[in-house]
BAFI-3210 file (N, C-alpha, C; in Angstrom, 3 decimals, decimal comma, padded with zeros to 6 digits):
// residues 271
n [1|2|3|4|5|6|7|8|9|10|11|12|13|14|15|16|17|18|19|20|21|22|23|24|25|26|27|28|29|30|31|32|33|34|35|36|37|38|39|40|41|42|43|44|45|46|47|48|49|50|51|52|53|54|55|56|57|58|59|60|61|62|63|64|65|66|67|68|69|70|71|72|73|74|75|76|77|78|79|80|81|82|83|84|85|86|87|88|89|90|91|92|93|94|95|96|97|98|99|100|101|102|103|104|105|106|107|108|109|110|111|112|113|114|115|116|117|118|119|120|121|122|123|124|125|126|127|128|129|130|131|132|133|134|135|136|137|138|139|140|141|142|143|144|145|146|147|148|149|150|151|152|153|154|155|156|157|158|159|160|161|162|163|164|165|166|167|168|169|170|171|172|173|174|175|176|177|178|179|180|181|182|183|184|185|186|187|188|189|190|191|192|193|194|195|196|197|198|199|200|201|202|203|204|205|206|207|208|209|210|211|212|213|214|215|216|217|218|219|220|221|222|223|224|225|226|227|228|229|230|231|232|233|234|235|236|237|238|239|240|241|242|243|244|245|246|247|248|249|250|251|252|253|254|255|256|257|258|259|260|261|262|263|264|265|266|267|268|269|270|271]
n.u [163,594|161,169|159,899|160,338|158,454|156,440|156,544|156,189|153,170|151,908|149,345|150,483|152,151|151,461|150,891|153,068|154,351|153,345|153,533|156,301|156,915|155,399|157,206|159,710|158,764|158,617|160,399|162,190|160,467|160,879|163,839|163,909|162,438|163,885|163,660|165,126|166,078|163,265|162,634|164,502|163,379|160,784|162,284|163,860|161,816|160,539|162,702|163,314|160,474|160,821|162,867|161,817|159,637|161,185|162,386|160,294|159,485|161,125|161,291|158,870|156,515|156,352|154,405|152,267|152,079|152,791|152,026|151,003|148,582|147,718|147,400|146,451|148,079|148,004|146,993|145,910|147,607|147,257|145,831|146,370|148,794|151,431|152,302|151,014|152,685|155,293|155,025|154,985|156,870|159,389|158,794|159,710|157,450|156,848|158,937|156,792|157,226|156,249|153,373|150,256|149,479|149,787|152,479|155,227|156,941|159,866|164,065|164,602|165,178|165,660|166,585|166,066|165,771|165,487|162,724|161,454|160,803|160,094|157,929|156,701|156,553|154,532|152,098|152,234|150,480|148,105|145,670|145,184|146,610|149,175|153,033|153,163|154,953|157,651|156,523|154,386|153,942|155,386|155,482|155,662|154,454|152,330|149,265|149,149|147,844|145,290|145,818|146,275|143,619|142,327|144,028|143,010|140,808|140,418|142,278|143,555|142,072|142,811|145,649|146,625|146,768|149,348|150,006|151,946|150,483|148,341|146,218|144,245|140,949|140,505|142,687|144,721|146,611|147,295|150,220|153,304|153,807|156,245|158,456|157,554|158,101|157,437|156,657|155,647|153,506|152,024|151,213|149,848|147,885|146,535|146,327|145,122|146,564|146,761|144,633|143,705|141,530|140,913|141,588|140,997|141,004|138,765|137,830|139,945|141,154|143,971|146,145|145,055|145,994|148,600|148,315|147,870|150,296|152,316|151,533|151,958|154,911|155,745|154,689|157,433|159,255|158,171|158,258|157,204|154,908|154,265|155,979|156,901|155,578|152,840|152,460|151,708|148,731|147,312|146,321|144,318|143,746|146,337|146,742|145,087|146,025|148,395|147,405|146,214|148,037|150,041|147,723|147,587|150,362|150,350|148,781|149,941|152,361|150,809|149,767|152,328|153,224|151,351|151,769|154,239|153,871|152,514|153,536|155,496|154,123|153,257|155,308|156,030|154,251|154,635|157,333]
n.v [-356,902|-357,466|-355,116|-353,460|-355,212|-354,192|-351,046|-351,858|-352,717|-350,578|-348,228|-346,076|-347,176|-348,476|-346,314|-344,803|-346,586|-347,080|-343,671|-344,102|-345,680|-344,508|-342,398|-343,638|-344,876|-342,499|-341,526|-343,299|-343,279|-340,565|-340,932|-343,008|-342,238|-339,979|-337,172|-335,299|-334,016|-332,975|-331,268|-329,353|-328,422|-327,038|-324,344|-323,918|-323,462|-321,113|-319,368|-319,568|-318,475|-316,293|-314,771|-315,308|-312,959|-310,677|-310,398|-310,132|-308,070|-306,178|-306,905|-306,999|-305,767|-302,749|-303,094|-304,780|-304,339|-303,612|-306,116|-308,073|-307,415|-306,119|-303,269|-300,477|-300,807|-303,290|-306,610|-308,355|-310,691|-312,599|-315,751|-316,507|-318,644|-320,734|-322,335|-320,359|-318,004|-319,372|-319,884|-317,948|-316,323|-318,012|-318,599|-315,891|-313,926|-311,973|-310,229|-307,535|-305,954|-303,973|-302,064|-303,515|-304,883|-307,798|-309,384|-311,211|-313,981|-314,304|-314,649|-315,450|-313,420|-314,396|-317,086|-320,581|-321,174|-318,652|-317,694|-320,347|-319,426|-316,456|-317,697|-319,509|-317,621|-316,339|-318,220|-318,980|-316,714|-318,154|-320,113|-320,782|-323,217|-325,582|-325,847|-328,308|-331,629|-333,486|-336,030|-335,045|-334,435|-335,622|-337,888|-340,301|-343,367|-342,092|-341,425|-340,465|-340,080|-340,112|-337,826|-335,986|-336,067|-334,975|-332,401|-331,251|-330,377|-328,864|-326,766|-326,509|-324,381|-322,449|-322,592|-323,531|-326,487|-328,115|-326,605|-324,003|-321,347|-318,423|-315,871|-313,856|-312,494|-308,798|-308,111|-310,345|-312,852|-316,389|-317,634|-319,653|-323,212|-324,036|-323,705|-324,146|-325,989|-329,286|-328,783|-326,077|-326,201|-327,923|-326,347|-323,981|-324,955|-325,386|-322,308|-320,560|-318,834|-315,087|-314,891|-317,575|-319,610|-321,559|-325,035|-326,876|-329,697|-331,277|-330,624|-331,269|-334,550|-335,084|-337,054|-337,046|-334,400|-335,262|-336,759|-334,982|-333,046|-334,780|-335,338|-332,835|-332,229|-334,529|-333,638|-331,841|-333,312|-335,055|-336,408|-334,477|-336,006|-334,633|-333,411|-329,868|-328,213|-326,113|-324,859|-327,586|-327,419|-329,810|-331,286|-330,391|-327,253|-326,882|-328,016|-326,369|-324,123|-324,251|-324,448|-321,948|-320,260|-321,322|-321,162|-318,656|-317,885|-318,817|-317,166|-314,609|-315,152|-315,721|-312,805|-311,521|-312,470|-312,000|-308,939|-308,720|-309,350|-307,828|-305,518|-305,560|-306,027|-303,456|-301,642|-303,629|-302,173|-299,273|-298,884]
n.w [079,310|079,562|079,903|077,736|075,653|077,081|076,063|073,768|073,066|073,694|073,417|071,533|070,287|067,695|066,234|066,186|064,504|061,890|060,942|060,533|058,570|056,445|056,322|055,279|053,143|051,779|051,350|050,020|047,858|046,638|045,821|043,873|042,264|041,120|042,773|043,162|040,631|039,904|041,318|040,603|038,411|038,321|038,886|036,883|035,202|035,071|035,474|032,730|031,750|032,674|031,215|028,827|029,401|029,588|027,223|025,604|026,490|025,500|022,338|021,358|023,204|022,368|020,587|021,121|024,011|026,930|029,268|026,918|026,400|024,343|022,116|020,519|018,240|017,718|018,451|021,300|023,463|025,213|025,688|023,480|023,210|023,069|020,684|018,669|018,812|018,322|015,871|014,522|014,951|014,339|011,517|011,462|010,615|012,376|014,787|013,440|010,890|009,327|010,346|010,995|008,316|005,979|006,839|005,416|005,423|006,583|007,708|010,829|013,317|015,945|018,245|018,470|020,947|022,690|021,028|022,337|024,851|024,952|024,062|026,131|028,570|027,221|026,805|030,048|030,725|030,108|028,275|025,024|022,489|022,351|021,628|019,407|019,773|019,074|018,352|017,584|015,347|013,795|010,289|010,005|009,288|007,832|005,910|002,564|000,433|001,966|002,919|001,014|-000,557|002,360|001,773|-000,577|000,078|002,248|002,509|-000,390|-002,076|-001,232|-000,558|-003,316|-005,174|-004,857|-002,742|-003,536|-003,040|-003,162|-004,553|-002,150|-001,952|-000,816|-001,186|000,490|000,782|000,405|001,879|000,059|000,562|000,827|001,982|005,100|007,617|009,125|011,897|011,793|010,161|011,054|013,121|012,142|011,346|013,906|014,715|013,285|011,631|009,630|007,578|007,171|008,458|011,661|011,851|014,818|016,405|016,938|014,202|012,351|012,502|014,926|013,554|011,183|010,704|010,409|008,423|005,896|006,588|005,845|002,933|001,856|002,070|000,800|-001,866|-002,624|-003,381|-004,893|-008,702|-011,113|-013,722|-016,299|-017,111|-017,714|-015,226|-014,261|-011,515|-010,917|-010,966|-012,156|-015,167|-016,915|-016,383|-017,330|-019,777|-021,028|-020,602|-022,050|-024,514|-025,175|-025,223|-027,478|-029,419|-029,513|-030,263|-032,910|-034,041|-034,124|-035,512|-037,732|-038,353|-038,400|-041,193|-042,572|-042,389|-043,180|-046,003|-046,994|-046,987|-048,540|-051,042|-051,512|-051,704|-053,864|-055,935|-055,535|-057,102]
ca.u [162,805|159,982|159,793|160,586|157,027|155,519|156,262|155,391|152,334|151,448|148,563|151,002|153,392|150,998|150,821|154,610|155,374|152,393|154,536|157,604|156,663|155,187|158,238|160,593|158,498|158,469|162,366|162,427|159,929|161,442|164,729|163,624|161,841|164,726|162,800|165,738|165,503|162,060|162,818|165,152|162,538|160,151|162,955|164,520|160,837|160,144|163,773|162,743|159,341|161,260|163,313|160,729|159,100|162,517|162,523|158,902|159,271|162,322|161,179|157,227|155,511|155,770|153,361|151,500|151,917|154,054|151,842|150,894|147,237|147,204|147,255|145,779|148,821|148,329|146,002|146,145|148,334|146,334|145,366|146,934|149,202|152,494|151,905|151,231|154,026|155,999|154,929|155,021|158,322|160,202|158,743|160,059|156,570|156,952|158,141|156,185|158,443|155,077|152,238|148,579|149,952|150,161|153,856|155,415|157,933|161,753|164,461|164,102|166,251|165,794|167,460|164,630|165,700|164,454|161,333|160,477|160,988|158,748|155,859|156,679|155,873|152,887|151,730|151,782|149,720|146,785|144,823|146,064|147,357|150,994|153,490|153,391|156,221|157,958|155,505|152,706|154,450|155,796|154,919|155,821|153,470|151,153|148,458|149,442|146,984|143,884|146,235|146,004|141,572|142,130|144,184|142,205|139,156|140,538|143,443|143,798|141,136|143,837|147,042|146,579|146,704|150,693|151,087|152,342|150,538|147,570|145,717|142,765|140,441|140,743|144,217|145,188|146,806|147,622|151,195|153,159|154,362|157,601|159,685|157,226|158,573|156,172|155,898|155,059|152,020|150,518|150,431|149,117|146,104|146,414|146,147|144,387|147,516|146,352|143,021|143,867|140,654|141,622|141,194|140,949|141,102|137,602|137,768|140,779|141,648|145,468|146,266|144,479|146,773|150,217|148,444|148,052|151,393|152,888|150,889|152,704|155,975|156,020|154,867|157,741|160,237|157,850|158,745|156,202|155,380|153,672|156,773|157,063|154,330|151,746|152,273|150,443|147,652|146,666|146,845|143,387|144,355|147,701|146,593|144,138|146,666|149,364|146,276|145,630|149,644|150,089|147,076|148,105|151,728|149,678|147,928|150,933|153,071|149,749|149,524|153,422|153,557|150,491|152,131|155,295|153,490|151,484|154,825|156,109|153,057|153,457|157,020|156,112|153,450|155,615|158,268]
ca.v [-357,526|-356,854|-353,313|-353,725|-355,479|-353,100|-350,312|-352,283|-352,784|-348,972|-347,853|-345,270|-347,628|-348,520|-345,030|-344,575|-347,619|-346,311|-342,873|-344,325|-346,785|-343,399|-341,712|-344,199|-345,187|-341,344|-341,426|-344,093|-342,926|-339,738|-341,462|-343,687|-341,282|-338,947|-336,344|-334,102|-333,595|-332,409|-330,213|-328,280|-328,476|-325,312|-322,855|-323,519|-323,150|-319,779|-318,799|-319,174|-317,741|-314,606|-314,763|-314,846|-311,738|-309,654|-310,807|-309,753|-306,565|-305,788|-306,764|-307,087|-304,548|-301,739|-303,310|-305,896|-304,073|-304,528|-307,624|-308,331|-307,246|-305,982|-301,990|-300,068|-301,146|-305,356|-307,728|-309,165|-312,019|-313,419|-316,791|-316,838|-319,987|-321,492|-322,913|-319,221|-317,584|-320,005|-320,083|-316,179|-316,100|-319,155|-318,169|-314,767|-313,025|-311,642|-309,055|-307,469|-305,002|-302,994|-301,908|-303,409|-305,625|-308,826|-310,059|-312,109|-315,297|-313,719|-315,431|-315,150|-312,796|-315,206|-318,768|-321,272|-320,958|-317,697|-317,902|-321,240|-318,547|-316,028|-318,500|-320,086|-316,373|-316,120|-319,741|-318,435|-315,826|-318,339|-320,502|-321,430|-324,419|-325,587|-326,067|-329,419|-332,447|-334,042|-337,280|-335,171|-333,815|-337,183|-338,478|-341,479|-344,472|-341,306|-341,784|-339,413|-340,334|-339,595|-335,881|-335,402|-335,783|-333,790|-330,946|-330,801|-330,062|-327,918|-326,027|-326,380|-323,425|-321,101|-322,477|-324,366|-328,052|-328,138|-325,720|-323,137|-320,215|-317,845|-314,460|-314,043|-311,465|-307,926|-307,745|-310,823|-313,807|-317,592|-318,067|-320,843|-323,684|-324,784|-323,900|-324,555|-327,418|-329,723|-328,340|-324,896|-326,335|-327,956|-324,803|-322,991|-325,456|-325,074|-321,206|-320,107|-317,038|-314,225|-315,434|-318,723|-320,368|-322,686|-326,489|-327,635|-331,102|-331,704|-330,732|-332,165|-335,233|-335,079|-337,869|-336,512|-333,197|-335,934|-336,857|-333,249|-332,344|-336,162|-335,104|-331,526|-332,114|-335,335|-333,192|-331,197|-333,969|-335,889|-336,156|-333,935|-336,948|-334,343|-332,351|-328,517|-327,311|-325,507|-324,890|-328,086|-327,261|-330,045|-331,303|-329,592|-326,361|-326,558|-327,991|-325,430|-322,888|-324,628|-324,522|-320,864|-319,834|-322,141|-320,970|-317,092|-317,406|-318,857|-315,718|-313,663|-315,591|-315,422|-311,439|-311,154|-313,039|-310,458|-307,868|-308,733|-309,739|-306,369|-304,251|-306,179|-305,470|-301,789|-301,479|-303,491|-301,059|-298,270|-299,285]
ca.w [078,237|080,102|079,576|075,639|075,329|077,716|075,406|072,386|074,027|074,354|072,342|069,969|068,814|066,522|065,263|065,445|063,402|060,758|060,732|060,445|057,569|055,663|056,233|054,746|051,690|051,056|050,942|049,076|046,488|046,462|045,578|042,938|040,849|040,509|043,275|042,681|039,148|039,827|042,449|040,137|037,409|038,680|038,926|035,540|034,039|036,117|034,733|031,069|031,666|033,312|030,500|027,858|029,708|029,283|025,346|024,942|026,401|024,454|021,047|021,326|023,904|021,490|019,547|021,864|025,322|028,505|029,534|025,671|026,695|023,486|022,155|019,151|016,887|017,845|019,071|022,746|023,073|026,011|025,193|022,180|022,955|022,910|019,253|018,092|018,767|017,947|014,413|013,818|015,044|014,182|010,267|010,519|010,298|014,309|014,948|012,357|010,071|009,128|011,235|009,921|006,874|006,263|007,275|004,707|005,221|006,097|008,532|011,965|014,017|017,356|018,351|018,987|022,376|022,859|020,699|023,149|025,814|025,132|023,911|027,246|028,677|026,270|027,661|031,195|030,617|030,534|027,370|023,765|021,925|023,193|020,892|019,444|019,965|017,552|018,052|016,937|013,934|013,024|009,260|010,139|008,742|007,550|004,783|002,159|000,005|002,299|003,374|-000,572|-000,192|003,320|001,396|-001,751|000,577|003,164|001,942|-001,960|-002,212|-000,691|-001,043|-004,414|-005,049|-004,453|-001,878|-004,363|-002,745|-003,996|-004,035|-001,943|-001,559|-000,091|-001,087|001,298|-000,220|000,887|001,136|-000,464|001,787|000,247|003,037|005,824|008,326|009,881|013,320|011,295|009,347|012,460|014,123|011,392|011,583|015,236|015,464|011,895|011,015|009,450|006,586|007,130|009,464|012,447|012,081|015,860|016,696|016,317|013,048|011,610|014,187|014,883|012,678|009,537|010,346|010,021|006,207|005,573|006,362|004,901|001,427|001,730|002,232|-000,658|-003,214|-003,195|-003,759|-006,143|-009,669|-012,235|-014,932|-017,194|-017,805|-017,347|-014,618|-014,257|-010,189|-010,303|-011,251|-013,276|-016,602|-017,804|-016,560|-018,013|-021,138|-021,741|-020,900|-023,487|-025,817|-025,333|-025,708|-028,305|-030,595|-029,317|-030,675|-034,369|-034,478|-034,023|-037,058|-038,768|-038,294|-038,723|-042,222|-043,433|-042,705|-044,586|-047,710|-047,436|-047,277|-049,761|-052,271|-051,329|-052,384|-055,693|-056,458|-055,840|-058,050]
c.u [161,333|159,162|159,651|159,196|156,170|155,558|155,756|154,124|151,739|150,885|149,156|151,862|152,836|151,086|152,206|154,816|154,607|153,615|155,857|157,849|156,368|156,603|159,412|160,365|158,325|159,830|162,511|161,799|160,429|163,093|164,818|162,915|162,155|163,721|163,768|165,719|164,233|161,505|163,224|164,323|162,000|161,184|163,689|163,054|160,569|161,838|163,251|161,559|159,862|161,950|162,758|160,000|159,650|162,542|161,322|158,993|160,534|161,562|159,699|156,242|155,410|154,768|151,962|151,369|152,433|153,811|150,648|149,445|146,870|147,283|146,480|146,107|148,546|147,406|146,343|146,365|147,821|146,071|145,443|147,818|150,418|152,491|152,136|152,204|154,917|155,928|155,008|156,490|159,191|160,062|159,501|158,995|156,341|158,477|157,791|157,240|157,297|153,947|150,749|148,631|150,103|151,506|154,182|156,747|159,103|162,542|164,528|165,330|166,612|166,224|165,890|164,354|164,877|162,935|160,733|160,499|160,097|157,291|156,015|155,717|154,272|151,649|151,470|150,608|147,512|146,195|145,688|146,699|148,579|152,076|153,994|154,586|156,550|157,132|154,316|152,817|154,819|154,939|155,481|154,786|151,956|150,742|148,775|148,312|145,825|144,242|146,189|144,706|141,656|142,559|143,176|140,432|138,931|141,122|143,628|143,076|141,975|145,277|147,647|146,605|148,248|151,433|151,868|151,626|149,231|147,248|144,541|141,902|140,266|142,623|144,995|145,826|147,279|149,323|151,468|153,679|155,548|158,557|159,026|157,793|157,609|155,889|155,507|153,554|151,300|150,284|150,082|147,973|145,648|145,810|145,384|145,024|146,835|144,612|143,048|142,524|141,258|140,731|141,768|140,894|139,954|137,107|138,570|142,005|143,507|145,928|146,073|145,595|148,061|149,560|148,670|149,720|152,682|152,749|151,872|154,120|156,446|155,885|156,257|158,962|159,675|158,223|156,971|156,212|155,091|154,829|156,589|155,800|154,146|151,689|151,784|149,132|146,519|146,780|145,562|143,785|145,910|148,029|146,308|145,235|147,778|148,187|146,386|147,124|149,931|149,167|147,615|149,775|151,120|149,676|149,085|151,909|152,023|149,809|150,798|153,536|152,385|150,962|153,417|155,196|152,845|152,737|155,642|155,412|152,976|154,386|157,116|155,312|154,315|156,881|158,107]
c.v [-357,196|-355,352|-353,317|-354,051|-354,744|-351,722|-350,606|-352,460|-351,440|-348,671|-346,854|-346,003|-347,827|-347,471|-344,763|-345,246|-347,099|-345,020|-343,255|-345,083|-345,500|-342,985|-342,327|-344,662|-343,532|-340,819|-341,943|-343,706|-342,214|-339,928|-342,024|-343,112|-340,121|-337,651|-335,011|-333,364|-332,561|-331,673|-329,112|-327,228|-326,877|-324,053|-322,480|-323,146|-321,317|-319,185|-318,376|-318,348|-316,228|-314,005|-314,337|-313,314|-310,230|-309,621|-309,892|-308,426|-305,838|-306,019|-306,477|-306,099|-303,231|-301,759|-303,827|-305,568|-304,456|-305,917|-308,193|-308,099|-306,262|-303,856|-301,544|-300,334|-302,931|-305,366|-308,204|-310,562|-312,926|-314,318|-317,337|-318,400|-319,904|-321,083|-320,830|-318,195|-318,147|-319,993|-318,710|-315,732|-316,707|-318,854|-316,657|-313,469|-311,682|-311,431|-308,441|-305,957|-303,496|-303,486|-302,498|-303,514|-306,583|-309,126|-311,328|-313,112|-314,630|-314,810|-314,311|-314,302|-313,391|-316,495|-319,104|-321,124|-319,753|-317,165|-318,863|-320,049|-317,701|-316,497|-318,962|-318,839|-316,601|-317,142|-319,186|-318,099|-316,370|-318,677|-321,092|-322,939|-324,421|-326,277|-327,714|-330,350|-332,801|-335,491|-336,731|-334,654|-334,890|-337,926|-340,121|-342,743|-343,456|-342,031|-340,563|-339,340|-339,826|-338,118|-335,588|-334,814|-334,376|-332,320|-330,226|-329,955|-328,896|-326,668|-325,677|-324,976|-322,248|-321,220|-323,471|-325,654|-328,591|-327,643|-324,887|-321,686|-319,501|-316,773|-314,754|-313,027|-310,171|-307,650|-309,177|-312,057|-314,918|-317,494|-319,553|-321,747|-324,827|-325,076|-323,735|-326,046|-328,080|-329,311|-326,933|-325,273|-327,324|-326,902|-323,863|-323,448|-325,097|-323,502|-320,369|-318,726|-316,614|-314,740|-316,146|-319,046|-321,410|-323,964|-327,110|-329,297|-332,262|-331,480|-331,255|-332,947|-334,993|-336,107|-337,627|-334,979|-333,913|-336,244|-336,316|-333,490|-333,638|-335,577|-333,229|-331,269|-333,466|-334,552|-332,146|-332,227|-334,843|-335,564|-335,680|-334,985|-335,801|-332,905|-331,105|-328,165|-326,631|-324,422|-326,085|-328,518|-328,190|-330,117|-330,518|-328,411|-325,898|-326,853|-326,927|-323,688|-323,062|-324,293|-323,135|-320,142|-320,415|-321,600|-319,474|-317,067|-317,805|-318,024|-314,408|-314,319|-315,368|-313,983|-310,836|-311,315|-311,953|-309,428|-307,476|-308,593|-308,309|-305,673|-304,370|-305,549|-304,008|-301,466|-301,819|-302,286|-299,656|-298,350|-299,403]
c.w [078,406|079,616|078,197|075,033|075,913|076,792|073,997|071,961|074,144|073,150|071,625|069,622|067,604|065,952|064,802|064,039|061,720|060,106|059,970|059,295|056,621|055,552|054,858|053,089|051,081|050,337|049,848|047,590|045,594|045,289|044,310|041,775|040,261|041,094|042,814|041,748|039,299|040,162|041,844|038,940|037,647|038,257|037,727|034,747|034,358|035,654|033,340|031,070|032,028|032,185|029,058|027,487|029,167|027,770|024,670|024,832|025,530|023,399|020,887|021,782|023,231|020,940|020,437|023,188|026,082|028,643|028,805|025,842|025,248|023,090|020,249|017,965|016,871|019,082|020,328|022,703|023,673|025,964|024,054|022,331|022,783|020,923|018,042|017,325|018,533|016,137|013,705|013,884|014,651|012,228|010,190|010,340|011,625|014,936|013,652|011,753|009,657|009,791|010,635|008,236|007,295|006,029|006,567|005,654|005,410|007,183|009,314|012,940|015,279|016,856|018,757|020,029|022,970|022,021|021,818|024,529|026,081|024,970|025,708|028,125|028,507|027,147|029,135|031,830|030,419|028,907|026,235|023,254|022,262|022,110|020,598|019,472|018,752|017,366|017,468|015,705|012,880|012,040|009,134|009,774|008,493|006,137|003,586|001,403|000,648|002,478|001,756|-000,693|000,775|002,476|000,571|-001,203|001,743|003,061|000,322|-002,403|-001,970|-001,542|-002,523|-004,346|-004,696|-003,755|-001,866|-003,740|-003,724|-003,679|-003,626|-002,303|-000,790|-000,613|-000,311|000,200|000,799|000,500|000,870|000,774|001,635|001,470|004,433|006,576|008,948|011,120|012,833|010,909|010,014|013,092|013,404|011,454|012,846|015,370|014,433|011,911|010,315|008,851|007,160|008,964|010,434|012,195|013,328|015,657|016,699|014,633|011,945|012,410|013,505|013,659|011,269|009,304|009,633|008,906|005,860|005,301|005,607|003,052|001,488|001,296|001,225|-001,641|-003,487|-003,569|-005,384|-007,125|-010,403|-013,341|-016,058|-017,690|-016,930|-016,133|-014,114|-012,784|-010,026|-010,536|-012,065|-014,353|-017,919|-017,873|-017,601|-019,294|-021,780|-021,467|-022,421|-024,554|-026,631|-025,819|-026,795|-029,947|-030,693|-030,387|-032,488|-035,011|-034,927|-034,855|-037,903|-039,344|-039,072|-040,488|-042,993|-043,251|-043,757|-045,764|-047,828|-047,603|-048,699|-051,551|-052,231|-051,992|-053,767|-056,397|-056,480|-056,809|-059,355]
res [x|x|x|x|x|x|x|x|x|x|x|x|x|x|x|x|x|x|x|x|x|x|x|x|x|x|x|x|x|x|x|x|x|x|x|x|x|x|x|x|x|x|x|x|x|x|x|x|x|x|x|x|x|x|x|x|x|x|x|x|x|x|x|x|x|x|x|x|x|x|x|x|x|x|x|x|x|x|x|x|x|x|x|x|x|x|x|x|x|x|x|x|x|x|x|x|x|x|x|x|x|x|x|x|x|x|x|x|x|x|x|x|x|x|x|x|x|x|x|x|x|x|x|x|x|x|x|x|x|x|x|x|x|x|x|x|x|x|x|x|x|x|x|x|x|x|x|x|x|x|x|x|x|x|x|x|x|x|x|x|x|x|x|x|x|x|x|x|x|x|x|x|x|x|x|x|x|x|x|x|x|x|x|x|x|x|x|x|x|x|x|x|x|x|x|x|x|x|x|x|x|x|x|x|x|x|x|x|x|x|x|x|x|x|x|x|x|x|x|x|x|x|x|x|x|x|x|x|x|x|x|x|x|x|x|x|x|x|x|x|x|x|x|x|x|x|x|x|x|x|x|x|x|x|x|x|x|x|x|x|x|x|x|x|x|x|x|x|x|x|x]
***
């Protein structure tokens, strides 16, 4: 017994028991926070990223370069982002079908899986926006109403007041965004595709993007009260076009009915 307190007694038990108290709450932690899981975690991401790599250089490095650094036919992917690639590819516009054109809207020859694969890749590689969740996409208790103001002030200029699509300048044009999905038209704000300018997060807070894309994706279910339209456009515009078709087809019964009566008076005179 003696002995038992004599080593208890010995200036390192204290340190042991310290040790030994670490040790066990490290188990335990380990244990309780599902350490395994987390362990496995790394090597499945470092899979996909390897994975991604193999994808890229197969479909992409012709254009974009072994390690997407970019070549004379395409831009350096570098810091391009998650978000990016995800939205060039998942639309269809990536890989590009023609060299130094703008890349319209087709379906996508990849599974999501391997699009998240190579953005994963891409991502790696260092910078960019990361492809958003479904909480930050979520129109859930959005304002549609103020994303109506936001569009009309940000977007409408391009892609019309309904999201119908327009021509720009140079040849370039806004497309439409009928069959855009909401994690598409945050990462178009996110990464500003081809014309289209980026609205960062300081410029249009997250929240104001879920009105946006709330006000986007209502108008195409809403009901038109004003009948036949326009794209949209408005009931001035679309008056003043009914106006202009309307008085145009006049002119042309007007024109038609003189010419009858003139052929007519020809024929009596000849007779």
């Amino acid at each position: 017994m003696s002995s038992i307190i004599a080593r208890r007694r010995h200036p390192a038990a204290g340190y042991a028991a310290v040790a030994g108290g670490l040790v066990v709450a490290g188990v335990l932690y380990s244990v309780l926070s599902g350490g395994g899981a987390s362990a496995a975690a790394p090597a499945n991401a470092s899979t996909s990223i390897a994975e991604g790599k193999s994808l890229f250089i197969q479909s992409c490095s012709t254009c974009h370069g072994l390690d997407a650094q970019g070549t004379s036919q395409a831009p350096s992917l570098v810091g391009a982002g998650a978000a990016a690639v995800d939205f060039q590819m998942s639309t269809g516009r990536m890989p590009a079908k023609e060299i130094g054109a703008e890349n319209p809207r087709k379906p996508t020859d990849f599974t999501k899986t391997q699009i998240y694969d190579i953005a994963g890749w891409i991502a790696s590689l260092g910078g960019g926006p990361a492809i958003p969740s479904a909480s930050q996409v979520s129109t859930a208790g959005a304002n549609t109403a103020l994303g109506y103001e936001l569009f009309n002030t940000n977007c409408a200029q391009c892609h019309g007041f309904a999201g119908a699509g327009g021509a720009l300048t140079y040849g370039k044009y806004a497309p439409a965004l009928s069959a855009a999905n909401a994690t598409q038209i945050y990462e178009a704000m996110l990464t500003g595709p081809e014309a289209m300018p980026v609205f960062g997060d300081g410029t249009i807070t997250p929240a104001e993007k879920r009105d946006i894309i709330a006000y986007v994706i209502n108008t195409r279910t809403e009901p038109n009260p004003g009948g036949l339209s326009l794209g949209r456009t408005g009931p001035v515009t679309e008056g003043l076009v009914a106006w202009l078709g309307g008085l145009g087809f006049l002119v042309l019964i007007a024109m038609w009915l003189t010419a009858k009566r003139r052929d007519r008076r020809i024929e009596s005179e000849q007779e």
